[in-house]
N, C-alpha and C positions, 0 to 999 in steps of 0.2 A: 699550647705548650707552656710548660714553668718560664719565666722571663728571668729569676734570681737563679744565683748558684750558690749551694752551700758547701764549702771543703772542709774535709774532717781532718785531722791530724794524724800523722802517723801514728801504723799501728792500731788506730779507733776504729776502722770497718771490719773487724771481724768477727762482729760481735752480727752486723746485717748479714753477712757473708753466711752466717751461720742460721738463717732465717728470721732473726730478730727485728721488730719494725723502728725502734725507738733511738732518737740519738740526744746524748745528753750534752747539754749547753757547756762543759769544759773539754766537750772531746773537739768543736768545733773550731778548725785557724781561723781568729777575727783578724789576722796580719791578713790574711788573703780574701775572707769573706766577711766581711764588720756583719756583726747578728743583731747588734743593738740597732741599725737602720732598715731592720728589714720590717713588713708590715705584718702585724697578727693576721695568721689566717692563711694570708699568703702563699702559693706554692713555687716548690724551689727544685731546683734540679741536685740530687746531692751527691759529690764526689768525692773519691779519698786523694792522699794524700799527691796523689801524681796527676791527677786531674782527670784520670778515668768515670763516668758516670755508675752510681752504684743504684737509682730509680729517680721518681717522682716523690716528692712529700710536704707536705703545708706544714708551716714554722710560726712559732709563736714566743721570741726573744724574751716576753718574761716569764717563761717557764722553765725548770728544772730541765723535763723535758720537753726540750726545744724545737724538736722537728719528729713528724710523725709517717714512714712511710706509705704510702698506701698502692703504691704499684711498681714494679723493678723495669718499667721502660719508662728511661728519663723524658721521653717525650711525650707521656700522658696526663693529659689533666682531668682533677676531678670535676668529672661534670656527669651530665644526669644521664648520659649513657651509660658509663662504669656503676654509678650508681642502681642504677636500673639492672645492669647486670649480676652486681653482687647481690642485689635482693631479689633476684629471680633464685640464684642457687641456694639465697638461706633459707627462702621460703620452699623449694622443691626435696630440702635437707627434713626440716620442720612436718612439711605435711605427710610424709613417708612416718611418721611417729605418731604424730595427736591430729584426725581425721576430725575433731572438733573447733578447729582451727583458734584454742585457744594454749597459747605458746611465749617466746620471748622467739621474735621474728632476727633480730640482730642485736651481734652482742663483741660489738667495737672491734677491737682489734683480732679476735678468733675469726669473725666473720668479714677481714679484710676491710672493715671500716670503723679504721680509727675513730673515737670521740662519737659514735653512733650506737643508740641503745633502745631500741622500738619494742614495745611488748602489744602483742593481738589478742584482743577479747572481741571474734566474732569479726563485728563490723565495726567496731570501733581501733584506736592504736593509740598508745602513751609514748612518746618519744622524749630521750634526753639528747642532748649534745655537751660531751665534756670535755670538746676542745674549741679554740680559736678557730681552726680547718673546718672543721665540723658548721661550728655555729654560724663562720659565715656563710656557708653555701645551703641554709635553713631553705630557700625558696626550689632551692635545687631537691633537696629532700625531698624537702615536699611533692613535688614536682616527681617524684620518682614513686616515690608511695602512692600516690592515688594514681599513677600509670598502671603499676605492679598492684596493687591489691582493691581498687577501685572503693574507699575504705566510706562509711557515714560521719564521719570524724575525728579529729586529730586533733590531741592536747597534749600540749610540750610539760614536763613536770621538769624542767630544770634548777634545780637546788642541788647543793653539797658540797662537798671538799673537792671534789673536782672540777668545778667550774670556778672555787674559789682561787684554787692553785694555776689557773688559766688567767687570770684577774676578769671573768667573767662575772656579768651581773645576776644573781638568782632572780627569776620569774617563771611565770605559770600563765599560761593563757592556751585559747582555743586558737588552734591554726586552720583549720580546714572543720569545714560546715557544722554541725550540731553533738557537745557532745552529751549523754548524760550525767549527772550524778555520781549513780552507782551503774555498774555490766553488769550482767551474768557470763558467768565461763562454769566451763565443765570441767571436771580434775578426779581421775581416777572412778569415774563414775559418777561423781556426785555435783549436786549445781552450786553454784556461790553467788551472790553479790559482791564486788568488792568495788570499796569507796574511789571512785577513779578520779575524783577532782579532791576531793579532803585528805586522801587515803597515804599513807606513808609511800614517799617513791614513787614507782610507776603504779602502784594499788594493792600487788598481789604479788606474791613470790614464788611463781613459778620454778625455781630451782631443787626445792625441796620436795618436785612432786615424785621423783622414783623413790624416796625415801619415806614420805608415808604411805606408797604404795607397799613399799617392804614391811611398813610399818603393822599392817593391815594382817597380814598372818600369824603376828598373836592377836587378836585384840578379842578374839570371840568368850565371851562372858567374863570378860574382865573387866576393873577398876583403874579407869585412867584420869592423871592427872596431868594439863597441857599447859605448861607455864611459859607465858610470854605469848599466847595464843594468836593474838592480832583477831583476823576476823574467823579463826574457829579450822582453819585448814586442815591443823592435825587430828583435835579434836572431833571433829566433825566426821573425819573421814575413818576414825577409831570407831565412831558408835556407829556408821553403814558398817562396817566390817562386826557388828556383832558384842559391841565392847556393852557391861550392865548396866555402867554409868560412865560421865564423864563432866569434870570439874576443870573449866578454862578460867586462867588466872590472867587478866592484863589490869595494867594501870588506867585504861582507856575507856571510859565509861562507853564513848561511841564506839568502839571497836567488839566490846561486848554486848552492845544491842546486835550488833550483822552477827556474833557468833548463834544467839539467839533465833535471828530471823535465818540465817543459813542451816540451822538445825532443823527449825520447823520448815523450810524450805526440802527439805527428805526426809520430812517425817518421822520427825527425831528428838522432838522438841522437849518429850517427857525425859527423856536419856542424858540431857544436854544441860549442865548449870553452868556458874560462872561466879567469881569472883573480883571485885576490881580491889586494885592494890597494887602498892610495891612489891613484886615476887619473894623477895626474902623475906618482908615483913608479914605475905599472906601465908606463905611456909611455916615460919613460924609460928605461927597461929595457927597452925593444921596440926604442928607436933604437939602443941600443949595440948589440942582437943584430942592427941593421941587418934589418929586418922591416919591410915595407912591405904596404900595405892600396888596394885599390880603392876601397873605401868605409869611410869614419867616420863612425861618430855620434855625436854630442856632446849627452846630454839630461842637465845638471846641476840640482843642487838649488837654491833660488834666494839669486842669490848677493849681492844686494841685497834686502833686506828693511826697509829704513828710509831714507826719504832720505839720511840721512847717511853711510851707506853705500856711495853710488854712486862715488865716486871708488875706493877700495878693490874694492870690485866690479866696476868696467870693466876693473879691473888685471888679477884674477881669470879674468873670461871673456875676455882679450888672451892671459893667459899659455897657458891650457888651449887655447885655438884658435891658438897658434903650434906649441904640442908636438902637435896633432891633424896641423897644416899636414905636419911634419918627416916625420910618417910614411904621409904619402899618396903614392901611386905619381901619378908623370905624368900630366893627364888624368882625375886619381880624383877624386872625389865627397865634400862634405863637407858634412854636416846640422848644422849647429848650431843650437841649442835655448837658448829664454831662458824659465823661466816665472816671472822677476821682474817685476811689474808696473812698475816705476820704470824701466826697461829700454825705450825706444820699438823697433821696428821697425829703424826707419832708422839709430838707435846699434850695435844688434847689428850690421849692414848693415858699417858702417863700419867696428867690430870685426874682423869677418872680412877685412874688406878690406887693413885695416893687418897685422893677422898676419901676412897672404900677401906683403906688402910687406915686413914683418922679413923673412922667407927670399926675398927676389926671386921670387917666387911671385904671378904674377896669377892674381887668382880673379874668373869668371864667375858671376855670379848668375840661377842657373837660375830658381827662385821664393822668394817671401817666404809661408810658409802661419800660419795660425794657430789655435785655438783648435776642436773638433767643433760641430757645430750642438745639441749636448745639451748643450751648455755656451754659451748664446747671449749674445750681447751686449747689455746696455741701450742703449740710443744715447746718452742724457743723464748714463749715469755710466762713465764712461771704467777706472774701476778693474775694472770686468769684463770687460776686454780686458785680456788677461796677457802669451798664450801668445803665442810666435816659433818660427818653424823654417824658418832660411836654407836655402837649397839650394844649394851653389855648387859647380863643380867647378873642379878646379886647371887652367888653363891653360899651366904651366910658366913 
């Protein structure tokens, strides 16, 4: 059982009250509960303002936020039976979907575990930890994953702004037995290699697999260009569905050999080119060759990452979706992709639509998709809804 107590100030629980996990470091009485003595990681019992228990949740005093719920009875601690438990139900959630058991197994706070983020390729698993709570009960993790999925190896890929905002250290290392290189995972039918120890992230982004599934029903004798490709996901999975050719654009010399090898890996490899370069820069040099595309796709990096960002940001995804616009053929197909969360829906929406409007170019908006169901939404915390993927084709 939690041994600290955290009390909130009045009026602050109503935001848990209302399913929400998350409490932020000014909502907390240090007159009643000092936050600055409390240990990273730590778990606490947290109360509001009259000293009623509101659950269980591990606290990390130099963060934003501060304390992280992870079960509404004050006297449960995270340990490797709730653990165990909660990745029984993600994984029994997961395999009712993708029977090839390559997936994003948990996905932190949607799946009841804060600061936890495990993706499955088969028999292997990439885990992050992007809290204090989280990272210290690593052995417990562990400890629960190879219970639950009895896995050949586990490698942590910890880096980013969430572990920085945690005052956590970024590293990478093997935690459990052997792992490789590169996987193989299956997606929409098709095999991949993806760099699981080099590879951006956990390797592979899983997220955007219902979207080039949708993606797939034009693509049959069409001209597609995949910009920001990484190792060939959309691309790849454009030309199994039929597409005549297909030209993937990254900056990543190695990211564009696995589009290569994951093409001729399905027997594709004649269908399948590549370009390396800065996207805008290799754009532009697609318009002067006057080279037009049936289909674009636009899955960039996120290009707001801080509130303060977003103006500079909109600019960004304005400029890259006017130069996407110049090189669609009449009538062609444009996916554009946001996975900034500070990014609504309806902004990208807009985005697209003003682009189309710089070149006299009306675009129809086929559909708005978003986010796989292996990456599920909390309904009460809105930060878990990220991903965008306009669909819109050029009406001239």
């Amino acid at each position: 059982m939690p041994d600290a107590v955290l009390r909130l100030k009045k009026g602050t629980d109503r935001r848990l009250r209302g399913g929400h996990l998350w409490i932020y470091s000014n909502e907390v009485d240090i007159a009643a509960t000092p936050l600055k003595g409390m240990v990273p990681g730590s778990s606490v019992v947290v109360e509001d303002a009259r000293g009623k228990p509101l659950g269980a949740a591990t606290v990390n005093p130099a963060s934003l936020i501060c304390a992280r719920l992870y079960s509404r009875q004050s006297n449960r601690e995270l340990d490797t039976s709730l653990l165990v438990d909660r990745l029984k139900t993600a994984l029994s959630q997961r395999e009712q979907l993708y029977p090839e058991h390559c997936y994003r197994l948990a996905y932190g706070e949607a799946d009841l575990l804060p600061g936890l983020i495990v993706d499955r390729y088969g028999d292997y698993l990439a885990l992050q930890t992007t809290t204090a709570g989280m990272d210290r009960r690593m052995p417990l993790v562990l400890e629960a994953l190879v219970e639950v999925l009895k896995p050949k190896g586990i490698i942590s890929k910890n880096n980013g702004a969430f572990r920085l905002a945690e005052q956590l250290p970024e590293e990478q290392s093997v935690l459990f037995g052997e792992v490789p290189e590169q996987v193989e995972l299956v997606e929409n039918g098709c095999r991949f290699l993806a760099p699981l120890v080099d590879g951006q992230k956990t390797g592979w982004f899983y997220d955007h697999r219902e979207n080039r599934a949708f993606l797939q029903r034009f693509c049959a004798d069409k001209s597609v260009l995949d910009v920001f490709s990484y190792a060939g996901g959309w691309g790849v999975q454009a030309a199994a569905a039929g597409a005549s050719s297909v030209v993937c654009v990254d900056s990543s010399a190695r990211a564009l050999d696995l589009v290569q090898h994951n093409a001729e890996l399905n027997g594709l490899g004649e269908r399948v080119a590549s370009l390396q370069g800065k996207a805008a820069e290799v754009m532009k040099a697609l318009q002067k060759e006057q080279r037009r595309f049936d289909i674009i796709v636009l899955d960039p990096p996120a290009f707001i990452k801080r509130k303060k960002d977003q103006k500079q940001g909109e600019k960004a995804y304005h400029q890259i979706n006017e130069l996407a616009i110049k090189l669609l053929q009449p009538g062609g197909l444009l996916v554009s992709a946001s996975c900034s969360m500070h990014l609504p829906a309806d902004r990208l929406q807009n985005i697209v639509r003003s682009a189309g409007g710089t070149r006299s170019r009306r675009m129809q908006l086929l559909a708005t998709l978003g986010q796989g169901p292996d990456h599920p939404v909390h309904p009460s915390i809105a930060e878990t809804s990220y991903l965008k993927a306009i669909f819109a084709r050029d009406l001239g």
